[in-house]
C-alpha positions as CSV (number, residue, x, y, z in Angstrom):
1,X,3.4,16.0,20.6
2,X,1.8,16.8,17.2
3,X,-1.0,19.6,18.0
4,X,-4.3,19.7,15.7
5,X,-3.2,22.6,13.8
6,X,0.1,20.9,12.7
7,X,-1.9,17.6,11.9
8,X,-4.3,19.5,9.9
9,X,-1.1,21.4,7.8
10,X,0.1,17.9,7.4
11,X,-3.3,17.1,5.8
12,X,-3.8,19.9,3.5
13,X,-1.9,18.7,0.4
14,X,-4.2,15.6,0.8
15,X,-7.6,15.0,-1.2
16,X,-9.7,13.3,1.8
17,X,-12.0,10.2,1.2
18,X,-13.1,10.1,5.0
19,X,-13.0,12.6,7.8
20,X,-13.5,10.2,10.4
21,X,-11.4,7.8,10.4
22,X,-9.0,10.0,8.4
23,X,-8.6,8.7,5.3
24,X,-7.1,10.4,1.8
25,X,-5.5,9.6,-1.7
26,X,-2.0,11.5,-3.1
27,X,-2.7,14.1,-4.6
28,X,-2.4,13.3,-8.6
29,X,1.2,14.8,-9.1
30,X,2.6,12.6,-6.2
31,X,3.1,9.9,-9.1
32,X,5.4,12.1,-11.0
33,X,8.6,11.6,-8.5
34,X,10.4,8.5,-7.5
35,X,9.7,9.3,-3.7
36,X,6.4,10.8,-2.5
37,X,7.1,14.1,0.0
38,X,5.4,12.7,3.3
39,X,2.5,15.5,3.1
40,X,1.5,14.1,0.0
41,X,2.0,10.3,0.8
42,X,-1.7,8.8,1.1
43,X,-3.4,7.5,4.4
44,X,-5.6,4.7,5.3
45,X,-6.7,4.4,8.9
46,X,-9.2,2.0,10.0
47,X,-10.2,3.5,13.1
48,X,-9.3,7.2,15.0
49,X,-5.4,8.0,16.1
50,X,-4.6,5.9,19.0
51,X,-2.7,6.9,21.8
52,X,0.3,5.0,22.7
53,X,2.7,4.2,25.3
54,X,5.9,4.5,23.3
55,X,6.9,0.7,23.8
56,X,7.1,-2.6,21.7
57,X,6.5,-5.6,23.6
58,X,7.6,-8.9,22.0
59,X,6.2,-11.9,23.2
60,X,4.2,-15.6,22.9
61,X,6.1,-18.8,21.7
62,X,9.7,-17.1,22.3
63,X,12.3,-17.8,25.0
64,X,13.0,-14.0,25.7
65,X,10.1,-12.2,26.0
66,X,11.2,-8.2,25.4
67,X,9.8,-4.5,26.0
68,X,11.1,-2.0,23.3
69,X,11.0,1.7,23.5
70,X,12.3,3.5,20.3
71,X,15.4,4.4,21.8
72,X,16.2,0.6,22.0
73,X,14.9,0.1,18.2
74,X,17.2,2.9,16.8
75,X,20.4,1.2,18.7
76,X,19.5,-2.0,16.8
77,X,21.2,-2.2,13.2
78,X,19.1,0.6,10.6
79,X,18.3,-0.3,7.4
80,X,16.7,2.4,5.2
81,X,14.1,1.0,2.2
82,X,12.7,2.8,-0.3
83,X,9.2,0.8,-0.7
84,X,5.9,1.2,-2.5
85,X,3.0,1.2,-0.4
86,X,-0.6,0.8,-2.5
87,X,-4.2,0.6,-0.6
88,X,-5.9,-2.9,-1.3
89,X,-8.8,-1.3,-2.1
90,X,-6.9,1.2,-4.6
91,X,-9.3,1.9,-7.3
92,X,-12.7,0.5,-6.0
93,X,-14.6,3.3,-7.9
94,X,-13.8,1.4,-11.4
95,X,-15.1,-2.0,-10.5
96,X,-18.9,-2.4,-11.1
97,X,-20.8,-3.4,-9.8
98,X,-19.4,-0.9,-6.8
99,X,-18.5,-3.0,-3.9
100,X,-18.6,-2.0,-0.7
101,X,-16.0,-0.2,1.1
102,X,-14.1,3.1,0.9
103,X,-14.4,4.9,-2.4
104,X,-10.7,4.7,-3.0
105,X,-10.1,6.6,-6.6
106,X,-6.8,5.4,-8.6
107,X,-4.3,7.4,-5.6
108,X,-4.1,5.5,-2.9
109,X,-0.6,4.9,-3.8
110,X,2.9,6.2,-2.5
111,X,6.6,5.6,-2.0
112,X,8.7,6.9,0.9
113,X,11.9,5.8,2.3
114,X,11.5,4.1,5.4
115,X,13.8,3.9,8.3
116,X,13.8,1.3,11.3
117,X,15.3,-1.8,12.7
118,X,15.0,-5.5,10.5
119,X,11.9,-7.5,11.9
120,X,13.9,-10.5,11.9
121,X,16.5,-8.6,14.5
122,X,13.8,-8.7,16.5
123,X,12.6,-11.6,16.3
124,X,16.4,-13.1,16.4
125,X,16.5,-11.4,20.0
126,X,13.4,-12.9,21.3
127,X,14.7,-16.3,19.4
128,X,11.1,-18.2,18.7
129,X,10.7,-21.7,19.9
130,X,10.0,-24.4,17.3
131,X,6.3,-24.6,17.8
132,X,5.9,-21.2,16.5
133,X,3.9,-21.0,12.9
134,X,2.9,-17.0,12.6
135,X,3.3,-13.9,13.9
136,X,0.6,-11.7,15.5
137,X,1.5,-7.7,15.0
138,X,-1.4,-5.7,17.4
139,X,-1.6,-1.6,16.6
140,X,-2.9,0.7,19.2
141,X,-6.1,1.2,17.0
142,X,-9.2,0.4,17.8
143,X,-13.2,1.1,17.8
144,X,-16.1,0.2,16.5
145,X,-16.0,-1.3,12.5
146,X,-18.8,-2.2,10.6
147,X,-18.6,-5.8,9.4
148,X,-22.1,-5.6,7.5
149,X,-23.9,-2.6,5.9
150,X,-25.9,-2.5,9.3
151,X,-27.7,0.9,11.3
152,X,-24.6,3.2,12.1
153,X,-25.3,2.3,16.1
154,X,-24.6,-1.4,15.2
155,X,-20.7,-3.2,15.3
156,X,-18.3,-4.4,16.8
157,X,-15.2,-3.2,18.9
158,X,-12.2,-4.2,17.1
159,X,-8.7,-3.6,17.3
160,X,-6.3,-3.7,14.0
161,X,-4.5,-7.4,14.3
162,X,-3.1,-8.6,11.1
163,X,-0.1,-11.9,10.9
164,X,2.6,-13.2,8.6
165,X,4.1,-16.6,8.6
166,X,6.7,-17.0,11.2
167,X,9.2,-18.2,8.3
168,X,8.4,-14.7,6.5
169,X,8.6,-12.4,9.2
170,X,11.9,-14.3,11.2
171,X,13.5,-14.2,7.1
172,X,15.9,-11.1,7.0
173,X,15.8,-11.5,3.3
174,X,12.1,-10.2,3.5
175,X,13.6,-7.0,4.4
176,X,10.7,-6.4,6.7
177,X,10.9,-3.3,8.7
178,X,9.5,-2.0,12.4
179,X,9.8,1.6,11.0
180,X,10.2,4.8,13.1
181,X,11.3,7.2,10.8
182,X,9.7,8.4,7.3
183,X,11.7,10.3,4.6
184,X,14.3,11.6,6.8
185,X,11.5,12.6,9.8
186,X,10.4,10.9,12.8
187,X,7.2,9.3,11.9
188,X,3.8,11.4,12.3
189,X,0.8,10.1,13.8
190,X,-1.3,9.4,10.6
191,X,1.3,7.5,9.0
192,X,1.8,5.3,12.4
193,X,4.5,6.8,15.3
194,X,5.8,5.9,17.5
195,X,6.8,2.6,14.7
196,X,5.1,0.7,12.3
197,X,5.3,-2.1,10.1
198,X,7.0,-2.1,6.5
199,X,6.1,-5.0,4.6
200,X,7.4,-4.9,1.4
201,X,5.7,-6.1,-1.9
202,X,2.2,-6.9,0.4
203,X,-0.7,-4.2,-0.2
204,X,0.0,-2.1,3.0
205,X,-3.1,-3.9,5.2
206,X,-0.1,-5.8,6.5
207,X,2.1,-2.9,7.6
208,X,0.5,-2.6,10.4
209,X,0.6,0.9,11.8
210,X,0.7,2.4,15.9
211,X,2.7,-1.2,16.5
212,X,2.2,-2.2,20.3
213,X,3.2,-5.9,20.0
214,X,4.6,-8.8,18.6
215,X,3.2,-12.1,19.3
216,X,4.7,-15.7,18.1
217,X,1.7,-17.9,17.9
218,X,1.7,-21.6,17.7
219,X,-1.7,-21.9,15.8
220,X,-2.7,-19.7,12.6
221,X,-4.0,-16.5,13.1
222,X,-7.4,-15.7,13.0
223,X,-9.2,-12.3,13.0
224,X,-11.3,-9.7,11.6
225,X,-8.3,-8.0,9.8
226,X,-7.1,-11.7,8.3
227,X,-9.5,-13.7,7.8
228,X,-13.1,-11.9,7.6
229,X,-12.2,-8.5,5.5
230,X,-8.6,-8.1,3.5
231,X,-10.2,-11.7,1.7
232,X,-11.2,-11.7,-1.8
233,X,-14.2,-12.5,-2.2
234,X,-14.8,-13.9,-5.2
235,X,-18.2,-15.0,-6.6
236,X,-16.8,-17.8,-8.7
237,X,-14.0,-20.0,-6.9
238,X,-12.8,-20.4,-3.5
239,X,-12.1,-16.7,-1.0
240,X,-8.3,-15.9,-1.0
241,X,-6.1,-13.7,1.4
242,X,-5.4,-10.1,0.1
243,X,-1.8,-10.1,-0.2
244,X,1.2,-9.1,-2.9
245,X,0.0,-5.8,-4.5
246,X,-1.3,-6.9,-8.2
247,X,0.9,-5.7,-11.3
248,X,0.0,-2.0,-12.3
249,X,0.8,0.4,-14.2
250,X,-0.5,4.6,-14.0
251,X,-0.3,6.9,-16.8
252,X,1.1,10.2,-14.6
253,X,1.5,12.6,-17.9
254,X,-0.3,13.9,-19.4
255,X,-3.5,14.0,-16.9
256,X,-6.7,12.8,-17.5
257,X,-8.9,15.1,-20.2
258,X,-5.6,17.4,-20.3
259,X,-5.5,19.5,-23.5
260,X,-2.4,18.9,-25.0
261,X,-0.7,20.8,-29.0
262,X,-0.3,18.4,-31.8
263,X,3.5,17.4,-32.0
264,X,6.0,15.2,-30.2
265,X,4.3,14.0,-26.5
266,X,6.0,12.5,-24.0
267,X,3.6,9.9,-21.7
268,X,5.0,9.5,-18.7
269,X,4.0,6.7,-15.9
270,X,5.1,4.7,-13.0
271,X,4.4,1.2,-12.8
272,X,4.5,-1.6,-9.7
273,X,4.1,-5.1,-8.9
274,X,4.5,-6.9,-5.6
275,X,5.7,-10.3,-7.7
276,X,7.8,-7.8,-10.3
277,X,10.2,-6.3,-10.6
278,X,8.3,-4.6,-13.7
279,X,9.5,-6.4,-17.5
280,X,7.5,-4.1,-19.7
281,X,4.7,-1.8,-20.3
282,X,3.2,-0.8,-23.4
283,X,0.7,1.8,-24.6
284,X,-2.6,2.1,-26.9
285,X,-3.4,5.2,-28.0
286,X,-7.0,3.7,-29.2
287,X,-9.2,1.4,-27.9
288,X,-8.5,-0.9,-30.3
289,X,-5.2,0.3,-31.2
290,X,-2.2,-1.8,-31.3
291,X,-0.2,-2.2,-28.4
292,X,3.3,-0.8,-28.0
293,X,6.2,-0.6,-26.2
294,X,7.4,2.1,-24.2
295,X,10.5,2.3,-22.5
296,X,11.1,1.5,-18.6
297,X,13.8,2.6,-16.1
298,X,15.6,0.3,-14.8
299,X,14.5,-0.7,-10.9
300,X,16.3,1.1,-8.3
301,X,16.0,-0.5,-5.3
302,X,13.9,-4.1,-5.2
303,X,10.8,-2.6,-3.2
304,X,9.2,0.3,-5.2
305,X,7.9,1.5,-8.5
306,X,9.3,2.0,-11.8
307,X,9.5,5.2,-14.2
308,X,8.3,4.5,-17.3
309,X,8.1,6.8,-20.9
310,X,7.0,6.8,-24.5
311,X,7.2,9.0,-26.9
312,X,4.5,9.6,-29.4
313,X,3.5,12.2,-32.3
314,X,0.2,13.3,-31.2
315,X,-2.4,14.3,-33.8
316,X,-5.3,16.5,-33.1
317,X,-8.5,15.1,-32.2
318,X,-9.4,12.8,-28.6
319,X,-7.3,9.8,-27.8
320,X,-8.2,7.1,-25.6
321,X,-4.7,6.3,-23.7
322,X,-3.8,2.8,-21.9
323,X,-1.1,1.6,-20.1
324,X,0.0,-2.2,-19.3
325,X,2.1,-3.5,-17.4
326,X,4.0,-6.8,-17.4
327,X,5.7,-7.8,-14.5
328,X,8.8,-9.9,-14.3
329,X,6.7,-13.7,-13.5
330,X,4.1,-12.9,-16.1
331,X,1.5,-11.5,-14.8
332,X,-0.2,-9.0,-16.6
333,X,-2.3,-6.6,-16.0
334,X,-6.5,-7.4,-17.1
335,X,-8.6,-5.5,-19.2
336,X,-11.4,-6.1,-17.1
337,X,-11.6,-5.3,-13.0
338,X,-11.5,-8.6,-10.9
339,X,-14.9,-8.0,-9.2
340,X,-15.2,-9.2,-5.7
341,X,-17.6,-8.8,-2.7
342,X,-15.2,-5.9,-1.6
343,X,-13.4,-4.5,-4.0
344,X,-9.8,-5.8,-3.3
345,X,-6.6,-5.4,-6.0
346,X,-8.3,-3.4,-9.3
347,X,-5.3,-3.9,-11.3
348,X,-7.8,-3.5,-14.3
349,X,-5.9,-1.7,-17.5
350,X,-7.1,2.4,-16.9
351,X,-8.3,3.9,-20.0
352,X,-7.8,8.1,-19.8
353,X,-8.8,10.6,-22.7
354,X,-6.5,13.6,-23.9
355,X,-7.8,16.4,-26.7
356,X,-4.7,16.8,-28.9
357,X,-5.5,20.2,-31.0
């Protein structure tokens, strides 16, 4: 049992966005290694820490209905993933105008190895019947969530309900995880325990966290969580589903209105896509400077971000620095935000300054 105090250590490292429910961004130098240190990975909760009863039920459209406690997860195959997780609404503060939602700065972004059993075991065990379409994951979390910017005594009582296509989820080549262990560690409560979701490539709205059941539904899913927010909303063509994370790429070093000697600098970055892997990034050292290429690692492992590096002869005076990505379908990161209603996937190019002297 996790006590306050031990929640609250776990927290420190952490720069909060929202006390209630908890939620907080990495701290900047979590970007600088391949794999974020769990006190630093970011949170997003939608509602308070659940309680929960420590099983997994699976059940709906499938001939054998089951109830899983972690001990029965960890005797089913392991699979260890390193995977990129990024907030949907990951850098909301830079669209304008500001949409609604939780100021999420540019951090709301991590990587951590993930341990658990394949989703499609699972689902293998409880073998779906052929009228199944999606599947209905249900967390333990739930209260009262604000649909409209309405009086704070106002809302509705909701719990966290989110699906994938049965032909997704049942896929073992979607490497889909129920995870119970994080970096080498039993997961903590803000990051989901008893088991959660891994979805990789999706922004992490569908890793549903506090897991409590599996459903296999005959009819589409529709909720709150689906259908009503985790849409993009946009003002000029029809609303779309929130879900591969949008090609991106961070500029880690040197930091945002550093102070850096004149000489030979090396810019440093990571860069992600959920249709990558990542083909190329490139950097302006002007606003209207020319862009150029920098050089990128090589991916290590199909599910999480890239290093990337270029080296450049820094004369005194301010820069303007920009990084874009490329990802390896062709999409490409925009200079300009991709407004909607509620600030879903910013992938907009970031511009930072640096004072060379």
């Amino acid at each position: 049992m996790t006590s306050e105090l031990d929640l609250e250590q776990a927290r420190e490292q952490l720069v909060m966005i929202n006390p209630q429910p908890y939620n907080a961004e990495a701290p900047p130098g979590a970007l600088d290694s391949d794999i974020t240190p769990t006190r630093e990975h970011y949170v997003r909760s939608n509602f308070a820490l659940p309680t929960h009863d420590g099983t997994l039920t699976v059940d709906g459209s499938v001939d054998r209905p089951l109830s899983l406690t972690s001990a029965d997860l960890r005797a089913l195959p392991a699979v260890e993933r390193a995977v990129t997780l990024e907030c949907a609404g990951n850098g909301r503060l830079d669209t304008r105008p500001l949409p609604t939602g939780e100021p999420w700065g540019g951090y709301a972004v991590s990587t951590a190895v993930w341990r658990g059993a394949r989703l499609s075991d699972v689902l293998a065990e409880a073998r779906p019947r052929a009228d199944g379409v999606e599947v209905r994951f249900t967390g333990a979390d739930s209260g009262t969530y604000h649909l409209t910017p309405v009086l704070p005594e106002s809302g509705e009582t909701l719990t966290f309900v989110r699906s994938l296509a049965l032909t997704h989820a049942a896929d073992p080549a979607s490497d889909i995880l129920i995870a119970y262990d994080m970096n080498g560690e039993p997961l903590g409560p803000d990051h989901g325990s008893p088991f959660r979701l891994i979805v990789p490539h999706w922004f992490a709205v569908a890793s549903v966290k506090w897991l409590q059941s599996i459903d296999v539904l005959t009819q589409p899913f529709r909720g709150e969580f689906q259908t009503g927010h985790y849409v993009y909303e946009w003002p000029d063509r029809p609303h779309e589903p929130v879900t591969y994370m949008r090609v991106r790429a961070r500029i880690t070093d040197p930091a945002p209105a550093a102070v850096i000697p004149a000489g030979t600098c090396t810019v440093r970055g990571k860069a992600w896509s959920g249709t990558g892997p990542i083909a190329a990034v490139e950097v302006s050292l002007a606003g209207a400077g020319e862009w150029q290429p920098a050089e990128v690692d090589e991916p290590t492992g199909p599910h999480h971000w890239q290093t990337w590096t270029f080296q450049w002869e820094a004369t005194p005076g301010r820069h303007s620095l920009r990084a874009r990505a490329t990802d390896a379908v062709g999409n490409v990161q925009p200079d300009v935000p991709p407004w909607n209603r509620l600030g879903y996937g910013n992938n907009a190019i970031e511009v930072q300054y640096v004072d060379v002297i």
